[in-house]
N, C-alpha and C positions, 0 to 999 in steps of 0.2 A: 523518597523517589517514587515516583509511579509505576505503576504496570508500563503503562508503552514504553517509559527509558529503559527499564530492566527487560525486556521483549526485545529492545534495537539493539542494546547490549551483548543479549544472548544469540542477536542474531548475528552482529559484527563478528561474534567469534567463530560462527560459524559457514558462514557464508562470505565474509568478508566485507569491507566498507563499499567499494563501487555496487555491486551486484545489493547488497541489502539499500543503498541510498535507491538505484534504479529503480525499485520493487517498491520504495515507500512514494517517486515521483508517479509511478504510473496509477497508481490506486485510484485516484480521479480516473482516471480512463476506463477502468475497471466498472466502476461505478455508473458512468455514464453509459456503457454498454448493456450494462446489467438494465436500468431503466428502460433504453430504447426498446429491449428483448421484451420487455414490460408493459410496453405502450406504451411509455410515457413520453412526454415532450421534452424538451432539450431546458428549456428554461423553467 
């Protein structure tokens, strides 16, 4: 298994399925904000 399954794993147990799924959709967003804050361009 890899790191990330055993990480979503350990988080399913703790956080639960919806809230750990929500947190792995937004990370894109996360990401793209971090950049803008950066200067950087979108593409």
């Amino acid at each position: 298994m890899s790191l990330s399954q055993v990480q979503f794993i350990s988080a399913v147990g703790r956080l639960g399925v919806a809230l750990t799924l929500f947190h792995t959709n937004v990370t894109s967003f996360h990401v793209m904000v971090i950049m803008l804050v950066m200067g950087e361009n979108r593409n």
